[in-house]
C-alpha positions in Angstrom: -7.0 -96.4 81.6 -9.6 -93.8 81.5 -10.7 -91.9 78.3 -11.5 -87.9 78.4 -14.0 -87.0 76.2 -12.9 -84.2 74.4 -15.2 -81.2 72.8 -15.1 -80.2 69.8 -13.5 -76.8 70.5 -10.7 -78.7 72.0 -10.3 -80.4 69.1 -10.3 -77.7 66.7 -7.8 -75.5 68.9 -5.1 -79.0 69.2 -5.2 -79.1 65.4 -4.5 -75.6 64.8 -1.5 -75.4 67.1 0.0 -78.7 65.3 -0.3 -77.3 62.0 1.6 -73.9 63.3 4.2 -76.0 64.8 5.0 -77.3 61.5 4.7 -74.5 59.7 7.3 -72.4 61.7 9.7 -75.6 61.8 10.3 -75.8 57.7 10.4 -71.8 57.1 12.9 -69.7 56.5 12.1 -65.6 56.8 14.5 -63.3 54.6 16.3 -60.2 56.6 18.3 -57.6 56.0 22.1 -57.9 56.7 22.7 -57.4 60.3 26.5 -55.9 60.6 26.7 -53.2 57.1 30.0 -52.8 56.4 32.1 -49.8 54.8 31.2 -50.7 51.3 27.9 -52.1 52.1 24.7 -49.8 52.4 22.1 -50.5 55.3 18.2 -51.2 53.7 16.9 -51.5 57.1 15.9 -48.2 57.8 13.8 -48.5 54.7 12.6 -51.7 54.6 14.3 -52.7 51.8 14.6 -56.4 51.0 18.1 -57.5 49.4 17.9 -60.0 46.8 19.7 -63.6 47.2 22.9 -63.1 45.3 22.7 -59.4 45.1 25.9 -57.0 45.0 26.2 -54.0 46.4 29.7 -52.8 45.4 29.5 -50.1 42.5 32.9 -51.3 41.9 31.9 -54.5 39.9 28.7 -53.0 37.7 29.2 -52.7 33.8 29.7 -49.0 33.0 27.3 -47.7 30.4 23.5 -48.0 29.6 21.9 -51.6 29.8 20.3 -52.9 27.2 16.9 -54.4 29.1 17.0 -57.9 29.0 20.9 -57.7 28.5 22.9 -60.7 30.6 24.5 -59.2 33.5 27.9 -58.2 33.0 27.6 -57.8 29.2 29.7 -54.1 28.5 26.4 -51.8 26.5 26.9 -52.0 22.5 27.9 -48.1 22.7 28.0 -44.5 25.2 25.7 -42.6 25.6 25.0 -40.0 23.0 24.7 -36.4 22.9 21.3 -34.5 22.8 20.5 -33.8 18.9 23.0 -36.5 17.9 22.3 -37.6 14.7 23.0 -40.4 13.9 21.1 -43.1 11.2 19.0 -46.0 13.3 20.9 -49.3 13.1 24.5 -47.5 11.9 27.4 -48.2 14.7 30.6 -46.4 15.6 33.5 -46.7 13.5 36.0 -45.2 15.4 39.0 -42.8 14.3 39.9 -45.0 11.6 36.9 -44.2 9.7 39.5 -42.2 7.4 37.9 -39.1 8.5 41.1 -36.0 7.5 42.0 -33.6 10.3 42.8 -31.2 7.3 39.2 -31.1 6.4 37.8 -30.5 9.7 37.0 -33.7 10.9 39.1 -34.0 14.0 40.8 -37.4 15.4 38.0 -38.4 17.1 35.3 -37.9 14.7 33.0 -36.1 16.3 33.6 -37.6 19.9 34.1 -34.4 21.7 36.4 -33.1 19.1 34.6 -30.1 18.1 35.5 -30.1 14.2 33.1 -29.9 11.2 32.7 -33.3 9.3 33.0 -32.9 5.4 32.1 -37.1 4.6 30.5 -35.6 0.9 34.5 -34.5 0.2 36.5 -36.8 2.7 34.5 -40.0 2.9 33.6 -40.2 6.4 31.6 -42.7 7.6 31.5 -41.9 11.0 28.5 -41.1 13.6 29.2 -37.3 13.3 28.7 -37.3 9.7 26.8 -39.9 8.3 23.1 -39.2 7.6 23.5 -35.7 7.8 21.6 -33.6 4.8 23.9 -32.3 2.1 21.9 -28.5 2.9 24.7 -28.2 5.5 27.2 -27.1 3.5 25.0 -24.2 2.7 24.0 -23.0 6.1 25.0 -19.5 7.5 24.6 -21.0 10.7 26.3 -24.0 12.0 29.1 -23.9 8.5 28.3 -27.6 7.8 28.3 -28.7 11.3 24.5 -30.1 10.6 22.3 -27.9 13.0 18.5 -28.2 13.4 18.1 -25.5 10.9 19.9 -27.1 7.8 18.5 -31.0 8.8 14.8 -29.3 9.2 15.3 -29.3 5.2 15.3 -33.1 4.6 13.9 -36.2 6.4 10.4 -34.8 5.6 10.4 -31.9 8.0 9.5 -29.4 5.1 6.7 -32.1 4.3 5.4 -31.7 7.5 5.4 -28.1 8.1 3.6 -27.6 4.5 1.6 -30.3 5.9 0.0 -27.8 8.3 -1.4 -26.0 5.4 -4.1 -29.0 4.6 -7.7 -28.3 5.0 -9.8 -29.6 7.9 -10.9 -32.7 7.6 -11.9 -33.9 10.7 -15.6 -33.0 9.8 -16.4 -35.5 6.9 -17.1 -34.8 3.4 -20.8 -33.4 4.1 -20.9 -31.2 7.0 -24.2 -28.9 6.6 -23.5 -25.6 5.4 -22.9 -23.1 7.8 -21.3 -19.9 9.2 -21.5 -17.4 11.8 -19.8 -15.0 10.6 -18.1 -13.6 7.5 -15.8 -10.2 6.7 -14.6 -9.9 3.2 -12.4 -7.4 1.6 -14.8 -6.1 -1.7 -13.3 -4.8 -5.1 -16.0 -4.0 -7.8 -16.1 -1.7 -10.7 -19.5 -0.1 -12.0 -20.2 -0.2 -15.6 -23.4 1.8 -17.0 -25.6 2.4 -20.3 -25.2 6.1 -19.8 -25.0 7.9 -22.5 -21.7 9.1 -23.4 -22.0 12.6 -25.3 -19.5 14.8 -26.9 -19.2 17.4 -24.6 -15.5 19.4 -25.8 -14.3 20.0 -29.0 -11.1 21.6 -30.8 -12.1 24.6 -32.5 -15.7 25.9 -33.5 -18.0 24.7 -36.1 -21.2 22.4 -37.3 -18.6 19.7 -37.6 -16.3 20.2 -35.5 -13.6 17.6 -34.2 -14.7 16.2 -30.5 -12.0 15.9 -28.6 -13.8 14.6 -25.3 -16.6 12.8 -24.6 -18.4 12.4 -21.5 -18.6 8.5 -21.4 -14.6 8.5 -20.9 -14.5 9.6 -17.8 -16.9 6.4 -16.9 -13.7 3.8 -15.6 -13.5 -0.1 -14.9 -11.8 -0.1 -12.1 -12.1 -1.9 -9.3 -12.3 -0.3 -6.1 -11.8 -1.2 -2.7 -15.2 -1.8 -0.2 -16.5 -4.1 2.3 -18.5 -6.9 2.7 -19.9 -8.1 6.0 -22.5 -11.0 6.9 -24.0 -12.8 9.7 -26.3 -15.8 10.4 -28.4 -16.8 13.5 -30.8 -20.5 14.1 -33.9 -19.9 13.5 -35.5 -23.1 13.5 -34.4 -26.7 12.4 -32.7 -26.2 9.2 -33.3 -22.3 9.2 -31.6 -19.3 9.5 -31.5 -15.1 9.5 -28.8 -13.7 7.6 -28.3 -10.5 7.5 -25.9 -8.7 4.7 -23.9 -5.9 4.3 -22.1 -4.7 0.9 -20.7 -1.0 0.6 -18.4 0.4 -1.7 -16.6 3.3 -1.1 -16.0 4.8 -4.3 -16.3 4.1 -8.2 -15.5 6.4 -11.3 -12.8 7.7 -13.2 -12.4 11.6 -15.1 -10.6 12.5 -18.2 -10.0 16.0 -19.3 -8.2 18.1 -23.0 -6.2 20.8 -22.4 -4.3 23.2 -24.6 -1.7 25.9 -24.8 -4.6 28.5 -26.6 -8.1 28.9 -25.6 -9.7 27.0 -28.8 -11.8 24.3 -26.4 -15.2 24.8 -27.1 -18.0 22.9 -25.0 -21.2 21.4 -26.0 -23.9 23.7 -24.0 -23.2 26.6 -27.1 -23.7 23.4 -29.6 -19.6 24.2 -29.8 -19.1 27.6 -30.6 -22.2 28.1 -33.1 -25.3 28.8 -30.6 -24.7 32.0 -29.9 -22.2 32.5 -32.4 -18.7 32.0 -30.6 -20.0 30.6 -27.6 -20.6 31.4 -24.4 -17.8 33.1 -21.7 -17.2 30.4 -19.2 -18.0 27.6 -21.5 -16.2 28.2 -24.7 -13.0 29.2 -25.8 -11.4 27.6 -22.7 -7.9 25.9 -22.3 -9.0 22.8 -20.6 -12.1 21.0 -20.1 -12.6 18.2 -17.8 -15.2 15.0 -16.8 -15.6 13.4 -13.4 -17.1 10.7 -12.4 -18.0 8.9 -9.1 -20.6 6.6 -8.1 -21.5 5.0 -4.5 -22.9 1.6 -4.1 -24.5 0.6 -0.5 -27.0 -2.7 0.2 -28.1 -4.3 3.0 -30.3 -7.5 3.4 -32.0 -9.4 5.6 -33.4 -12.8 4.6 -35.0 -15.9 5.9 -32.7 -19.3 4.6 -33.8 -22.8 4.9 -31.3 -25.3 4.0 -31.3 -28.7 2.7 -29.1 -31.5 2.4 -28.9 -34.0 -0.5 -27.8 -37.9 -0.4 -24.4 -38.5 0.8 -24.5 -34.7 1.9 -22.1 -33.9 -1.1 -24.7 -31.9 -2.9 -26.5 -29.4 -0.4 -28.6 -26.1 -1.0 -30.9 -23.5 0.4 -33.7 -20.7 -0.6 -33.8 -17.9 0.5 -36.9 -14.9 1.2 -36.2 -11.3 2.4 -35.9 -7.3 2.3 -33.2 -5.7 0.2 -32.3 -2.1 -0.1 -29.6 -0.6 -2.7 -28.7 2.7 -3.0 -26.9 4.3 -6.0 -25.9 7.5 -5.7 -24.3 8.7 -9.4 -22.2 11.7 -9.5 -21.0 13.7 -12.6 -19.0 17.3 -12.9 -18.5 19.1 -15.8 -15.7 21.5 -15.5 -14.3 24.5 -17.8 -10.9 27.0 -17.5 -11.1 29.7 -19.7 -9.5 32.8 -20.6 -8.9 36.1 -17.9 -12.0 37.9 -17.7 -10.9 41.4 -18.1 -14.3 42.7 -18.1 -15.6 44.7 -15.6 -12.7 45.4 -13.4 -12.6 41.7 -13.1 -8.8 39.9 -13.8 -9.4 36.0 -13.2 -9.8 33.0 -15.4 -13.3 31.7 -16.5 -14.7 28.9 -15.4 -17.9 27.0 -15.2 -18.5 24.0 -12.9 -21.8 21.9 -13.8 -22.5 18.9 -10.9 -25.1 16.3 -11.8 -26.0 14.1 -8.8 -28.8 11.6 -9.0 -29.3 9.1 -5.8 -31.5 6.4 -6.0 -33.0 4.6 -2.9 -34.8 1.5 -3.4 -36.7 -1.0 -1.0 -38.2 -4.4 -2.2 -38.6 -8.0 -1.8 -36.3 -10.8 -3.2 -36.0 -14.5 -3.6 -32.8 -16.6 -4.1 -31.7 -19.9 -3.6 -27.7 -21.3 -3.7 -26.3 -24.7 -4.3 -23.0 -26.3 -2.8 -20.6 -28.3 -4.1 -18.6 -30.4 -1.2 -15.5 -31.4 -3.5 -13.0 -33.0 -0.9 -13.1 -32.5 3.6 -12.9 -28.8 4.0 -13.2 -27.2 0.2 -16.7 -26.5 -1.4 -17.7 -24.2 -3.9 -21.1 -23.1 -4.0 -22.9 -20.9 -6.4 -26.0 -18.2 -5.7 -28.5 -16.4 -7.5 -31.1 -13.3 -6.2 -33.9 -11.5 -7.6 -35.5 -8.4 -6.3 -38.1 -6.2 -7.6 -37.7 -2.4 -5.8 -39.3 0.9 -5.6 -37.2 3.6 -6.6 -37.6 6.8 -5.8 -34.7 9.0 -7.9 -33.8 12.3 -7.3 -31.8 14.7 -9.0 -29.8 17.8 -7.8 -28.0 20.0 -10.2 -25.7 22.5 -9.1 -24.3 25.3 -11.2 -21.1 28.0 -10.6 -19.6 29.7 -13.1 -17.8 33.0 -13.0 -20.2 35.2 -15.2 -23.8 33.7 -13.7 -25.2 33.4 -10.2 -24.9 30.3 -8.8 -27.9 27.9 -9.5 -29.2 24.6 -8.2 -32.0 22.7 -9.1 -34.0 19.4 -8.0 -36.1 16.8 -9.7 -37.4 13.8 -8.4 -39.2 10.4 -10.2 -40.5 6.8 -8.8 -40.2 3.9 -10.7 -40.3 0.4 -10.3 -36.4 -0.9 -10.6 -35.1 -4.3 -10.7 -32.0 -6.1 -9.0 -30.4 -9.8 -10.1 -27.0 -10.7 -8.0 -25.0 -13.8 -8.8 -22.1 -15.1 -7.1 -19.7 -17.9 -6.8 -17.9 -18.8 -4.1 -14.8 -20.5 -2.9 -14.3 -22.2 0.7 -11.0 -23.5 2.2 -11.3 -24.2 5.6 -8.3 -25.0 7.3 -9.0 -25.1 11.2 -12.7 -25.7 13.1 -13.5 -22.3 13.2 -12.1 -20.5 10.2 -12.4 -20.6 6.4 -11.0 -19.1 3.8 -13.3 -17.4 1.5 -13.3 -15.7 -2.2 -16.0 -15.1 -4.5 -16.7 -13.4 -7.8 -19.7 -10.8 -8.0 -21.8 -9.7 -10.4 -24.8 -7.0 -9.8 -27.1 -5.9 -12.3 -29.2 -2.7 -11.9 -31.8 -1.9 -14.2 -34.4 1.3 -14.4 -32.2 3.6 -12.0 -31.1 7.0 -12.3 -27.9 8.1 -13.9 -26.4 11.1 -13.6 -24.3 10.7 -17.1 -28.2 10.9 -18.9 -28.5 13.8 -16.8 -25.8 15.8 -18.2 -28.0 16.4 -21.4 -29.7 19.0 -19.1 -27.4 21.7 -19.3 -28.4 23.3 -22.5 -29.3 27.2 -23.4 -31.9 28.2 -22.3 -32.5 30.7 -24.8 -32.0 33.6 -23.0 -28.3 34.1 -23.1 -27.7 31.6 -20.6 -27.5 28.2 -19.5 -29.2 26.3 -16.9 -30.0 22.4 -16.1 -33.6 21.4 -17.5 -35.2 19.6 -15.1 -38.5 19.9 -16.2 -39.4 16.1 -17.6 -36.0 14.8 -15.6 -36.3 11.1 -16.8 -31.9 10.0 -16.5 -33.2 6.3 -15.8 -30.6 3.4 -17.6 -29.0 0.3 -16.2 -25.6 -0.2 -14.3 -23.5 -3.2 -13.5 -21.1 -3.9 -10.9 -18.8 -6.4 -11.4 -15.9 -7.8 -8.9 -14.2 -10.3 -6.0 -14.2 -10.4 -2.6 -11.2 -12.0 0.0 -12.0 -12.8 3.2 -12.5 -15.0 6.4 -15.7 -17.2 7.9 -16.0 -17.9 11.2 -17.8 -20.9 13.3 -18.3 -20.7 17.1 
């Protein structure tokens, strides 16, 4: 018997084939069913794989929604339910004999489809319809205790979470560095001064007689309505330029006499005795009146450097720049008299006097603030400015009566003036970008010109007639203004 030598190759291919052999002698492949009947789909086309012991009739599945995880052929615990059924987690159908009354509007089937209104406060229904539903129900205009989206939005900590909106920003920490972009502010200030207040109308003639109006009345506390605008831009790590804008439109007040005979006499004639009787337009009038009106304007532009203390709860800045105010300070001193008959002329006297003293001043100030972070998103902060200006005051009088030619005259001083400007503010900030902002204002103005000293300048001049003396015009004094603001920051 003779032997073949066999290679290695041959061996490794006869050992590959047995092992096949094998292989596809103990395997059994899955595959699809071969003859589909009327009741049973066909997967081939899609290549879909039926599972052993699968069942394809719809006939024999449970009817409902499976529970996953449920045994097959276990009925589901209950239908499915209607969109915005509500309904308390955990709490099961009941069925009609929940004692639910037709007569109060819970129909047979409580709440299945019925369509009735569920009263369980008054009938005791327990059902799925009517249990858990808020009590605001039977209040709504809109579903007549049915329990709509509107009445349930009351309970179940909805109104919680609408108010909840309402809470400040927190998502920057307790000591995020001070800063803004921008800021707009609704401004309400009133001007108080040191003018003088003079007696300027009187009831009757005399050396004593009794004042009836004095100029300083017509100086008012009110506040009125301006603007105040500001903006900030990096300039350097931990620096800034701000620049400021605060404008007022209007401040002042009047107050006026009047009286059914002409027995209002007026200071200029030192009431009635200088000349004797008075003058025409000025004296002997039925009314007199004061007005007063002022006009605040400042702008600013300053170099900040902040700084940040430990923990950041505590941060601060100073501040070094340019400030400009202008105070313009207007007052009118008016008269109505009896008809002139004199001359061919048949109108009423009158007499107006206007006193107008502007002041423009330019300086240098210093400042410095200091915030407060008290909780994520509310600070209040506090700030305090000091400027030294040049003022240069003028004054422009203006005279009309109805006997004399009209007159004006101008006078104009420079002094040094002085400004101080303390504020405190309020921040809410309830998103990333914006803040809430209110602060209280108060302005101090000292060495400027007022027109209320200026008055004193209408006197006789000792020829019969009256005209402002301007020669020596020194009206300086001190004004405040004191107010709030409301208004909006802004963050890019």
């Amino acid at each position: 018997m003779f032997r073949t030598k066999l290679s290695l190759s041959q061996i490794l291919t006869r050992g590959l084939a047995a092992c096949w052999t094998l292989v596809a002698s103990s395997t059994t492949f899955a595959a699809p069913p071969h003859s589909p009947g009327a009741t049973q789909p066909d997967y081939a086309a899609s290549g879909f794989v039926v599972p052993a012991g699968y069942n394809a009739l719809p006939s024999t599945y449970p009817p409902g929604v499976m529970q996953a995880g449920a045994p097959y052929g276990v009925p589901p615990m209950q239908p499915v339910q209607h969109v915005g059924f509500h309904q308390p987690h955990g709490m099961a159908y009941s069925g009609p004999a929940c004692g639910c009354e037709p007569s109060l509007g819970c129909d047979g089937g409580c709440g299945l489809g019925g369509g009735g209104g569920c009263f369980s406060g008054r009938a005791g229904c327990d059902c799925e319809e009517c249990s858990g539903l808020s009590d605001c129900r039977f209040f709504c205009p809109f579903c007549g205790a049915d329990g709509c989206e509107v009445c349930q939005s009351l309970g179940g900590g909805h109104l919680l979470g609408m108010l909840a909106a309402l809470a400040p920003y927190t998502e920057a920490g307790l000591g995020p560095q001070r800063w803004y972009d921008f800021s707009a502010e609704a401004l309400f200030l009133a001007i108080d001064s040191n003018a003088a207040s003079i007696p300027v109308t009187s009831l009757g003639p005399g050396p004593a007689p009794l004042i009836v109006l004095e100029s300083g009345q017509a100086f008012s506390d009110k506040l009125d309505a301006g603007i105040r605008l500001s903006g900030a831009m990096i300039f350097g790590a931990g620096g800034n330029l701000e620049v400021t804008y605060m404008g007022v439109n209007g401040l002042g007040g009047s107050a006026g006499v009047s009286n059914a005979n002409p027995i209002l006499y007026s200071f200029i004639s030192e009431f009635g005795t200088d000349p004797l009787g008075g003058f025409d337009d000025t004296d002997r009038s039925f009314s007199q009146s004061v007005l007063s009106e002022s006009r605040f304007h400042t702008g600013e532009i300053n170099y900040r450097r902040r700084w940040v203390g430990p923990y950041s709860r505590f941060q601060g800045s100073w501040l070094g720049g340019i400030r400009i105010v202008d105070l313009d300070d207007h007052l009118t001193y008016s008269t109505i008299g009896e008809v002139d008959d004199t001359g061919g002329f048949d109108e009423l006297r009158f007499f107006n006097g206007k006193m107008k003293v502007g002041n423009s001043t330019t300086g240098f100030q210093l400042g410095g603030d200091l915030w407060w972070n008290l909780y994520p998103g509310i600070s209040i902060g506090t700030e305090l400015k000091g400027a030294l200006l040049g003022n240069a005051s003028k004054l422009h009088a203006k005279v009309t009566a109805n006997s004399l030619p009209d007159f004006e005259g101008r006078a104009s001083d420079s002094e040094t003036a002085f400004m101080t400007e303390f504020s405190v503010t309020a921040l809410y900030r309830f998103s990333y970008s914006w803040s809430f902002r209110s602060s209280y204002y108060l302005i101090d103005l000292e060495d400027v010109g007022l027109a209320g000293n200026a008055l004193a300048g209408l006197v006789d001049d000792g020829a019969g007639g009256y005209t402002p003396s301007l020669a020596g015009f020194s009206a300086k004094g001190d004004a405040q203004l004191e107010g709030m603001s409301f208004g909006l920051e802004y963050i890019w």
